[in-house]
C-alpha positions in Angstrom: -3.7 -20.3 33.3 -7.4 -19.8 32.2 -6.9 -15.9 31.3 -3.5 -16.6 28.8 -5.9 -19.1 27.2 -8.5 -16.5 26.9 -5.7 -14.0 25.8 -4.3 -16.6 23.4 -8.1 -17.4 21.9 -8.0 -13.1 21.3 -5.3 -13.6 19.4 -6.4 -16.5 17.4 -9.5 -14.6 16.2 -7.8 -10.7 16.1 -4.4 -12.3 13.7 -6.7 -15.1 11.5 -10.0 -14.4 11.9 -10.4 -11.1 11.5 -7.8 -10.3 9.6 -8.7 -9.4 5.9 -7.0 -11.0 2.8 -5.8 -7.3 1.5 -4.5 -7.1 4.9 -2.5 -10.2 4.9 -1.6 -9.9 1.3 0.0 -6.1 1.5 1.0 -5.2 4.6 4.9 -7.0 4.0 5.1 -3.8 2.1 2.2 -1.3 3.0 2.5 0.8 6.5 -0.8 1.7 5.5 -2.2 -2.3 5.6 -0.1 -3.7 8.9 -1.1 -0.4 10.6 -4.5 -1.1 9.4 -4.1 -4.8 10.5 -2.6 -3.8 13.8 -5.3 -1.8 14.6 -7.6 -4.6 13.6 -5.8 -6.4 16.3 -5.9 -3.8 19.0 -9.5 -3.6 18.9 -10.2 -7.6 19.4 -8.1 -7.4 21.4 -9.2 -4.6 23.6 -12.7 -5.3 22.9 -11.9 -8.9 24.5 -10.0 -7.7 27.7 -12.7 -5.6 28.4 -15.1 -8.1 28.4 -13.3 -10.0 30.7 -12.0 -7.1 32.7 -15.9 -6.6 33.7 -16.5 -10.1 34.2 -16.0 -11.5 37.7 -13.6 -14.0 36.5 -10.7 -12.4 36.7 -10.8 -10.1 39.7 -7.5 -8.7 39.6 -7.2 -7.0 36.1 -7.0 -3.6 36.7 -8.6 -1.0 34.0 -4.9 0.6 33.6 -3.5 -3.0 33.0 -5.5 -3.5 30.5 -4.7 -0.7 28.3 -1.0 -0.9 29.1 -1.1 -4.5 28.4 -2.9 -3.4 25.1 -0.8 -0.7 23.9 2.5 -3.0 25.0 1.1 -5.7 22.8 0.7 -3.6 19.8 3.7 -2.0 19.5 5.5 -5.5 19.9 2.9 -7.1 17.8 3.7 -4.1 14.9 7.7 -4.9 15.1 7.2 -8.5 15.0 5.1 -8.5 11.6 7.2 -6.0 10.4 9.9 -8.0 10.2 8.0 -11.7 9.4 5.2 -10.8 6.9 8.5 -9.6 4.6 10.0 -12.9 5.1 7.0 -15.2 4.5 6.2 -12.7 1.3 9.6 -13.9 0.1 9.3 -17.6 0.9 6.0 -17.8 -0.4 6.8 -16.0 -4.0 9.9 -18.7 -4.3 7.2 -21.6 -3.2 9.6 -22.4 -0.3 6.4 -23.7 1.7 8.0 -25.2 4.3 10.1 -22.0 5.2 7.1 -20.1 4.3 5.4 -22.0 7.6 8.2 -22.2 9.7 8.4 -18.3 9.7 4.8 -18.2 10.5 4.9 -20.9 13.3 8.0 -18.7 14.7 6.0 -15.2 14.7 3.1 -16.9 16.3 5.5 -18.0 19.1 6.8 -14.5 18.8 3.3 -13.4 19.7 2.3 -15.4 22.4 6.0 -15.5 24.0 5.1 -11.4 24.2 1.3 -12.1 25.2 2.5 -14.4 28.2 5.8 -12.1 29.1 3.6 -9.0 29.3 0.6 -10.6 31.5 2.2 -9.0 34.7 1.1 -5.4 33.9 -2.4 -6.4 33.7 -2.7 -6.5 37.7 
């Protein structure tokens, strides 16, 4: 339980945090600015795993897991905002802002459905 709510905290600061306003404002139609912001993303997160990966905590991540939970995590992560940051785009530019927020509450359960399905590869 305690190491989804670590990997859950990486994703609160790697998808809001550090995530750029040219990031969130283009990439619905840039490659170039949800690559960017993907790659944003991979580092937090990898920079976090890592952290914890060398910490005693959690003994049984393995240094393989980690990366394979990483690279898993960003291609899913990629195909998810693909799709979403187009759709919130178009609610938001017809002020539909309670569509707007139901499509970002349903990636973010998007993103943590494939942070919590992929946690087995990390051991």
């Amino acid at each position: 339980m305690e190491l989804i709510v670590y990997v859950m905290f990486l994703h609160f600061l790697a998808d809001f945090v550090f995530q750029s306003d040219e990031m969130a404002q283009n990439k619905y139609n840039s490659l170039y600015w949800l690559t960017y912001h993907i790659g944003t993303y991979g580092l937090v997160l990898s920079l976090g795993l890592h952290l914890v990966g060398i910490s005693t905590v959690f003994e049984a991540i393995s240094f393989e897991g980690m990366w394979l939970y990483l690279l898993v995590n960003m291609g899913l992560y990629f195909m998810v905002d693909f799709v979403t940051s187009k759709i919130t785009h178009h609610y938001w530019d017809k002020k539909e802002v309670h569509k707007f927020f139901v499509t970002i509450g349903f990636d973010q359960f998007l993103h943590f459905a494939c942070l919590y399905l992929t946690l087995g590869v990390l051991q």
